[in-house]
N, C-alpha and C positions, 0 to 999 in steps of 0.2 A: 655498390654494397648490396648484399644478399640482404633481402627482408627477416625480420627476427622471427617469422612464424609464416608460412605460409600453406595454405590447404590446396590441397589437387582434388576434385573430384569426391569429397567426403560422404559418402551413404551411410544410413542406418535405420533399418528397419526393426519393426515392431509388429507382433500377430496383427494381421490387419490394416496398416498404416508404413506408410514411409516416411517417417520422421526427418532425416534430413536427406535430400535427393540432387547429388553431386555438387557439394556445394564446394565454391570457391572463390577464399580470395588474401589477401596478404597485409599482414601488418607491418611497417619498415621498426627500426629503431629509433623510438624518440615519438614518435606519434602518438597522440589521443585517437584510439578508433572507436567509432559504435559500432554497435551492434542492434539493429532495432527491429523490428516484426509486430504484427498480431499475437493476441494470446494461440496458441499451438502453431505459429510460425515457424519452432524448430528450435529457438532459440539455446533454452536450458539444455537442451540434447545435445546441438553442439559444444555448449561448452565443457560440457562431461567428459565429452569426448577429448578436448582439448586438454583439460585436466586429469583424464587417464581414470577418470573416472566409469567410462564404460568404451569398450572398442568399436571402433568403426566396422563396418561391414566391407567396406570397397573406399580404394581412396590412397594419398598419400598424404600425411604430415612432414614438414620440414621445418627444422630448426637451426636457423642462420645457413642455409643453404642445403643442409645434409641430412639426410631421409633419416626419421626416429620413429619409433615404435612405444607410445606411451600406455603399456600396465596397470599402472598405479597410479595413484595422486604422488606416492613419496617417488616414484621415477620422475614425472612432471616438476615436481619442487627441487630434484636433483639437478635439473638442467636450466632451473633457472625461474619457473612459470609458480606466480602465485596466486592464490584466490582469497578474495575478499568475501564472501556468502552474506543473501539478504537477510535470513534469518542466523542469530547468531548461537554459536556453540559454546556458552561461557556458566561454568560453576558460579549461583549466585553468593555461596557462601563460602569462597572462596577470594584471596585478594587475585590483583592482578597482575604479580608478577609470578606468582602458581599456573594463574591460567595459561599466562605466554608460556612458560616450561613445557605444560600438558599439551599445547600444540606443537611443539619440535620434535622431531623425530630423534635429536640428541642433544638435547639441554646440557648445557656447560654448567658446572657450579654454581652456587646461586649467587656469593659475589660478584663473581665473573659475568652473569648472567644479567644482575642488575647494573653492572658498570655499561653495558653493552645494551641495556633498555634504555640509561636514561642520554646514552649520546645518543640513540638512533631519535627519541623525543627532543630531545635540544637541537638536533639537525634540521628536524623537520617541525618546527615549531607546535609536537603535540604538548598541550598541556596535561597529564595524568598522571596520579601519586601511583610509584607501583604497589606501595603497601594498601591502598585502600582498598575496602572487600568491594565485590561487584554491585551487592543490590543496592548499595547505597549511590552510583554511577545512576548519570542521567542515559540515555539511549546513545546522545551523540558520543558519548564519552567512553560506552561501553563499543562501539564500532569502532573507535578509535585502538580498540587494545586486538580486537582482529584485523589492522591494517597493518599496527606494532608486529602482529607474528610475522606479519607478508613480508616487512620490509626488514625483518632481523634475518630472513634468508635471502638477502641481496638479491630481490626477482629481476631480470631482463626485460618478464612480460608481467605485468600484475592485472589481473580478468576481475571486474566488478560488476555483481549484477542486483541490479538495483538499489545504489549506495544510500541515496538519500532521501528513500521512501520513507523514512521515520524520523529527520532531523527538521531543526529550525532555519530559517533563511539564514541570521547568522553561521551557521554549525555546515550548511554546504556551500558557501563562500569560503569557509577557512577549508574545509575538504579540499575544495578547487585550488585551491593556494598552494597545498601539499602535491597533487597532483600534478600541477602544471611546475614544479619543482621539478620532481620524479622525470618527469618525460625532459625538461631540460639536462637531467646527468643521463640520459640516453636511456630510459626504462622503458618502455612499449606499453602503453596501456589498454585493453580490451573494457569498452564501456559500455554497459547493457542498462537502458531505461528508458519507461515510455514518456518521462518527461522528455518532449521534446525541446523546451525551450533551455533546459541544460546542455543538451546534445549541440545546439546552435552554439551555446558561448563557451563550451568547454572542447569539441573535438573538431579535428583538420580533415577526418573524411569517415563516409556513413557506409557501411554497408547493410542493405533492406533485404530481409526476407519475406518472405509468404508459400505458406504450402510447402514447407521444409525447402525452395528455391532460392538461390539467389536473384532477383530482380531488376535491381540495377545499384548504384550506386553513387555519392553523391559528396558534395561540399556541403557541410549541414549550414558554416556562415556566409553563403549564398542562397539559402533557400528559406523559406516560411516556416516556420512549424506544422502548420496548416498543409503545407508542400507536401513536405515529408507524412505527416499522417495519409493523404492521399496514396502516395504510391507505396507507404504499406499495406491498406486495403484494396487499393486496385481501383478505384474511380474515386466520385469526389463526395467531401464529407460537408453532410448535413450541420445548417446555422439551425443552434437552436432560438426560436420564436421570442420573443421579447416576454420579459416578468411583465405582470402588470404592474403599475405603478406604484402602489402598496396596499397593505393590507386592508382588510374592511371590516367592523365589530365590534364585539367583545374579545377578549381573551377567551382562548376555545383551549388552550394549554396552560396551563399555570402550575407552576413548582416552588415551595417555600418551605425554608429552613430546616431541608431536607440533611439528614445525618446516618449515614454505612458505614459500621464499622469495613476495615479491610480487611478482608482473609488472610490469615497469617500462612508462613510468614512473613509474605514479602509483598500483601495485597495493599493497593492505597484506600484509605478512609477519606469519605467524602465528608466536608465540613460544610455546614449552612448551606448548601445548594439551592438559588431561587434564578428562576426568570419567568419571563411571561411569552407564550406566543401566541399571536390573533389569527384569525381566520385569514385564509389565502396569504398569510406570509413563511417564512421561511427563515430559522434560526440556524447557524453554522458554528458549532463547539468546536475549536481547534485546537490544538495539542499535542505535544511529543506521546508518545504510545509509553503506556506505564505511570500516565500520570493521572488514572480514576477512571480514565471511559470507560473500560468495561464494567466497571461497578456502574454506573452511573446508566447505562442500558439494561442493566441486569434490575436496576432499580427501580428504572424506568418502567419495566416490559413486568414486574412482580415474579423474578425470580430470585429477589432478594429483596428483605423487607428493613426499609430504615427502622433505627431506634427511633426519629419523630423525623415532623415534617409533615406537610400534607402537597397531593400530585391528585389536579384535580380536570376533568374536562368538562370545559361547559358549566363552570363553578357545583359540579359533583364529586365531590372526594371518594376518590380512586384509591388510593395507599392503601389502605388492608384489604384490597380483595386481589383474589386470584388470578394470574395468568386468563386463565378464560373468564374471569368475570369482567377484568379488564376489556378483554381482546369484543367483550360483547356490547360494550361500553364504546365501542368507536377508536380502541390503540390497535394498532399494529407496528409491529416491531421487526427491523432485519439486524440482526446482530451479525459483528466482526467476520466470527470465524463461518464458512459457507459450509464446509465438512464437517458433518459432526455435527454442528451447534442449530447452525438453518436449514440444511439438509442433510438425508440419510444415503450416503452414495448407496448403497447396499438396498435399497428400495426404488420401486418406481417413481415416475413423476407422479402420476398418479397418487399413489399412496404419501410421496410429499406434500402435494397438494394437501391431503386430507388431514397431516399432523395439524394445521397452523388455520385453515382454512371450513373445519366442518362444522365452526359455530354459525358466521356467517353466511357461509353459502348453502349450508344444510347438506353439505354430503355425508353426516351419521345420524342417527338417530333411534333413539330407544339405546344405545349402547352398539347397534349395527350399522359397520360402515355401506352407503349407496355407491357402490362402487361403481356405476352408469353414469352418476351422477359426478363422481371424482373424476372419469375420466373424462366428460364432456368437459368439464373445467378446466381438466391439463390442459388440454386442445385448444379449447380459448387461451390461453395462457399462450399458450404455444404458438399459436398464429399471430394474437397481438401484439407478442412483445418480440417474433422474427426471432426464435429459439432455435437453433440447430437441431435439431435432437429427430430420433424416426417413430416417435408417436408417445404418446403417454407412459405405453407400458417399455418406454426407455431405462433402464437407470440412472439414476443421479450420478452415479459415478464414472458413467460412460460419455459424460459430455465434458467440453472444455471447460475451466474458468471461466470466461467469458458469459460462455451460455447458461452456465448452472447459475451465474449472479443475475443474469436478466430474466431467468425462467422464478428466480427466487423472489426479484425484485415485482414484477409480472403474478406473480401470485398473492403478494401483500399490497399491491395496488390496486387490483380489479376486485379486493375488496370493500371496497369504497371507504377507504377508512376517518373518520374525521381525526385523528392524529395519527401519523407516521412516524416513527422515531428509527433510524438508518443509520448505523457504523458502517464507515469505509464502505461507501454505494460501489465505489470503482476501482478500487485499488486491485493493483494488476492485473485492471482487463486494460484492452485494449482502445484503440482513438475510436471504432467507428460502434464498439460496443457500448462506453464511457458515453459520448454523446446520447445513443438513442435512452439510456438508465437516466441521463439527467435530463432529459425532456421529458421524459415522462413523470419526475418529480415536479418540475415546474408545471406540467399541465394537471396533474391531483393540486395544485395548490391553489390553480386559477379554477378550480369548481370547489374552493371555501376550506380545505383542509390547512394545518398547522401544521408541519412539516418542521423533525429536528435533526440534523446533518452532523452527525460528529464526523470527522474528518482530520488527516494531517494533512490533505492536500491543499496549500491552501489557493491555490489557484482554482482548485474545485466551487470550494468557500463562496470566493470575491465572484465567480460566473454566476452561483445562484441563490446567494443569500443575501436576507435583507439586512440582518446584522448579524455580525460574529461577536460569542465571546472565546474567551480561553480558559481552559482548564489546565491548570499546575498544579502539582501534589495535593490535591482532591480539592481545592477553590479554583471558584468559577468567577472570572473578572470579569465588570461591567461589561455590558454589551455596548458595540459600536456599530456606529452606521456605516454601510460598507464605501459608500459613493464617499466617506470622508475619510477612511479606515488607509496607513498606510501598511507596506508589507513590512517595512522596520517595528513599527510601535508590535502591531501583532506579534513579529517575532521573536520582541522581548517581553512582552508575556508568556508568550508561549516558553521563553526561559528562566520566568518565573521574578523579573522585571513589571511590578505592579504600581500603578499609579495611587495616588493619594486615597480616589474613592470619585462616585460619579461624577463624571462632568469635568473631572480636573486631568489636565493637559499630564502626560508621558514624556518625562524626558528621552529622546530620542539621537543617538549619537549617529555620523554620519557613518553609515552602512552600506555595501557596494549592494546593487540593485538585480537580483539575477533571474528573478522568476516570472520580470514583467512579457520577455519575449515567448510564454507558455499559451 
């Protein structure tokens, strides 16, 4: 039997760059395949290309045996190829059987329409009302109405790139359930994510890139996680150095009965927010994405000021002063988004350096930036934290993911800060980028800093925290020990499954276990 997809030779170039450089290899029918790489591996490029999304340079596509020429994304969905995207494209004030309409190319009646949403969800055991509007939809639930479009056009191949960066261990257990459905009525599926211990229990074989090549290839439930991360970066990846045991002091972080409204209209309101973090420990917020973190770094960092509450370091109340009154007070802050929010692509390193950076290390003064003096800092920056980038006066926007998050990360640490407060350290960088960002948190915490981790990852969490709480719809549930913490109880929290109040036991139902092999 002809493979349902197969590449010859795929190139595509870019001013400057060869994005992807003869790549090749084949997907059969009925398979789970990944797709796995470094950040600028090639990845997202090929599958654009697969998707018809942008054309190849040189190369041949084949579809169940016979040479195609994919245009479009609607030529691609014509022959069968669907896409699932990480980030999603859905009207929040709209319900969800609107949305699925607005992604068809030719939407049937709306009776018609919904007879035909809710067998394709009774087939496939999605739970979702079509009438209910979107913002009120948790994140897994809203993914679930862009898999509904994928599989309302009968796909052969359905391409997923990065499904379950924003769900709960429950929510990609049921994911996986649907999936390994899908590929038993013979659907093809293309799997793209850096978790690799998903990759190990969900697909029959790996394809690794690097450098826009293909590398080798592999049985992912035959090999390590660990494995695989290696021969995506090409040697072997660094253990990080042991926590120390715990923390030591006083409370150097402390937050109480902290209240933000949410930005309307669809921002979340944080209610009572309190925890405490000591010197040299390590707090871990986890949570579906949409449910306060960002208010809660923003409120954090004094780019939003609660109605009350006090956020204090070193038992100094913090709350009503400024961004840099803060930041000169011992907080530093890397928030979510890296474009835009933490840095300015359109500016040098340098001059990023000097947004975040010229209270403490004195690169302005009098209102004049020392620009000698920023750019000896990039450079440090740049050397310690193994940047890519060709000197200070780089742009932000001319480096990978990867690098612009550790050039970012690298900048608010060799600040010496006595609190660190970090959304998503590592999300979609890569194994051997991810490791050196998270040693480098652990080693600011082992010289006395209080360090707070929001994160969906929770395998991130459990490697370097001393306790997690969870954030749902803007309450923050007791915090737990991690050495006790299981990935069940956490992930019903994290779906908004709260226990009594401290100290009292979670009822926890028996949950398949999928994230321990990460």
């Amino acid at each position: 039997m002809a493979p349902r997809l197969q590449l010859s030779g795929i190139t595509k170039r870019f001013p400057g760059v060869v994005a992807n450089d003869a790549v090749s290899f084949a997907v059969g029918p009925g398979e789970i395949h990944a797709l796995i790489g470094e950040n600028g591996a090639g990845k997202s490029t090929l599958v654009k290309v697969i998707y018809g999304v942008q054309r190849a340079d040189e190369g041949e596509i084949r579809w169940e045996g016979e040479p195609v020429a994919l245009r479009s994304p609607r030529e691609a969905r014509r022959l069968g190829i669907g896409m699932v995207f990480q980030h999603f494209s859905l009207f929040e004030a709209m319900t969800v059987l609107e949305n699925v309409a607005l992604g068809l190319d030719h939407p049937p009646p709306r009776r018609e329409l919904e007879r035909e949403v809710r067998a394709v969800l009774e087939t496939y055991g999605l739970a979702l009302d079509p009438y209910r509007l979107v913002h009120t939809l948790s994140v897994g639930e809203r993914q679930r109405i862009e898999i509904l479009r994928a599989l309302l056009g009968r796909p052969k191949l359905l391409v997923m790139d990065e499904p379950t960066s924003v769900l709960t261990p429950q929510e990609v257990e049921k994911l996986f359930e649907t999936l390994r459905q899908l590929a038993r009525e013979g659907c093809s599926i293309l799997y793209i994510s850096h978790k690799l211990g998903e990759i190990k229990a969900l697909c029959s074989a790996a394809t690794i890139l690097r450098g826009g090549r293909v590398v080798g290839t592999c049985d992912p439930a035959a090999e390590t996680p660990r494995r695989m991360a290696e021969l995506m970066i090409g040697g072997s990846l660094k253990d990080l150095s042991n926590k120390r045991a715990g923390a030591s002091g006083a409370d150097r972080f402390a937050v109480s009965e902290l209240v933000v409204p949410g930005e309307p209209p669809f921002g979340t309101s944080l209610r009572d927010i309190g925890f405490r973090v000591r010197a040299g420990e390590i707090l871990g917020i986890a949570g579906v994405a949409g449910n306060g973190q960002n208010e809660l770094v923003a409120a954090l960092s004094g780019e939003r000021v609660g109605t009350s509450g006090r956020i204090a370091i070193d038992g100094e109340d913090i709350g009503r002063l400024s961004v840099a009154e803060r930041r000169r007070r011992g907080l530093c802050v890397v928030p979510e988004e890296r474009n835009g929010h933490a840095a300015v692509p359109a500016m040098t390193l340098a001059e990023n350096a000097v947004l975040s950076a010229r209270g403490r290390k004195g690169l302005a003064a009098g209102g004049i930036v020392r620009s000698g003096a920023a750019r000896r800092f990039a450079a440090e920056v740049i050397g310690r934290f193994s940047v890519k980038a060709t000197g200070p006066q780089a742009l932000g926007g001319s480096l990978s993911g990867g690098n612009l998050q550790k050039f970012i990360m690298g900048r608010e640490i060799e600040q010496a800060p006595s609190v660190l407060v970090v959304s998503q350290p590592t999300w979609g960088v890569d194994a051997g980028a991810a490791g050196f960002i998270r040693q480098a948190m652990i080693d600011l915490a082992a010289r006395g800093a209080a360090i707070v981790i929001v994160s969906q990852d929770l395998d991130e969490l459990l490697e370097l925290a001393d306790r997690i709480s969870v954030l749902n719809e803007g309450r923050l549930s007791r915090a737990v020990d991690v050495r006790g913490a299981s990935i069940e109880e956490i992930g019903l929290l994290m779906g908004g499954v709260h226990g009594a109040g401290p100290g009292e036991a979670v009822p926890v139902p028996s949950v398949p276990h999928v994230l321990g092999a990460a």
